[in-house]
DRENZAMAR-117970 format. One record per residue (C-alpha): residue number from 1; x, y, z. Coordinates in Angstrom, 1 decimal. Layout:
<NUM <X Y Z>>
...
% end
This chain:
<1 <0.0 0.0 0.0>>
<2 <1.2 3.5 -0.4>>
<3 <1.4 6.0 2.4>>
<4 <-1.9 7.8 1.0>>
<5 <-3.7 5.3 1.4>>
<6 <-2.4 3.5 4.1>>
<7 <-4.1 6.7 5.8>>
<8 <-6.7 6.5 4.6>>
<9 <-7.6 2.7 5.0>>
<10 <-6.4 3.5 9.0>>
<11 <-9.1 6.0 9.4>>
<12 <-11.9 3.8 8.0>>
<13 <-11.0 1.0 10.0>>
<14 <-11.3 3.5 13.1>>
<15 <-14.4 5.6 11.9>>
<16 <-16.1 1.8 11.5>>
<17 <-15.6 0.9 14.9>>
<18 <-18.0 0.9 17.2>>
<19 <-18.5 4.6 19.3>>
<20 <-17.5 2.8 22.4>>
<21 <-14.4 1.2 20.9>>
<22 <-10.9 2.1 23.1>>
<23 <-7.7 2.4 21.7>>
<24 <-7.4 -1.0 22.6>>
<25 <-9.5 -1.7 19.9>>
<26 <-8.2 0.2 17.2>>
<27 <-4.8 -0.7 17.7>>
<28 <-5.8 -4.6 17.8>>
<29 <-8.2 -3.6 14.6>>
<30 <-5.4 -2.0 12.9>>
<31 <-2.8 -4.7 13.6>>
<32 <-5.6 -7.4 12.4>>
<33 <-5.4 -5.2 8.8>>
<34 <-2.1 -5.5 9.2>>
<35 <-1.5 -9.1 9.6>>
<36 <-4.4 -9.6 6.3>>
<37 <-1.8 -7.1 4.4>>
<38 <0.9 -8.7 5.1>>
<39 <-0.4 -12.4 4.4>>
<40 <-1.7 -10.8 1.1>>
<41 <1.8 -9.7 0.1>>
<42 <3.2 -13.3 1.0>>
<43 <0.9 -15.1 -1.0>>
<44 <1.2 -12.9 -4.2>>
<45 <5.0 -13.7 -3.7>>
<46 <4.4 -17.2 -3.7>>
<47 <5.4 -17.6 -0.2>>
<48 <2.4 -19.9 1.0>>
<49 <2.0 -23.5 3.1>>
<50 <0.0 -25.9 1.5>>
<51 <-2.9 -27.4 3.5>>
<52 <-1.2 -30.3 4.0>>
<53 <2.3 -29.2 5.3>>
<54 <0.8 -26.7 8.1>>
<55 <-1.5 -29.6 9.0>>
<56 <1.9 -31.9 9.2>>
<57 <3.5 -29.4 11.5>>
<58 <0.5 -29.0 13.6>>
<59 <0.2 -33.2 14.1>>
<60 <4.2 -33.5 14.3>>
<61 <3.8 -30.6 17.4>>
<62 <0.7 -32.6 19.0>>
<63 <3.0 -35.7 19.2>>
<64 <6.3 -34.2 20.5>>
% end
């Protein structure tokens, strides 16, 4: 995102929350849209985990 924007997306998510929202909750909204950005960016880059290798590391960490 560019730094316009990247504005501009922050103050929507705030303006959407809720009128008793605290800053606890916009800075857990914004780091939410944050996270989704960032995971977006990965997976255009090709850096993903199939299903099945993230479910293979989930079962080997149950049985360590």
């Amino acid at each position: 995102m560019e730094t316009p924007q990247v504005k501009t997306e922050i103050v929507r998510a705030i303006q959407e929350l809720p009128d008793d929202a605290t800053v606890e909750d916009a800075m857990e909204r914004l780091y939410f849209l944050a996270k989704i950005e960032r995971g977006l960016k990965q997976s255009d880059a090709g850096k993903t985990i199939s299903h099945d290798e993230i479910k293979a590391k989930f079962l080997k960490l149950q049985h360590a």
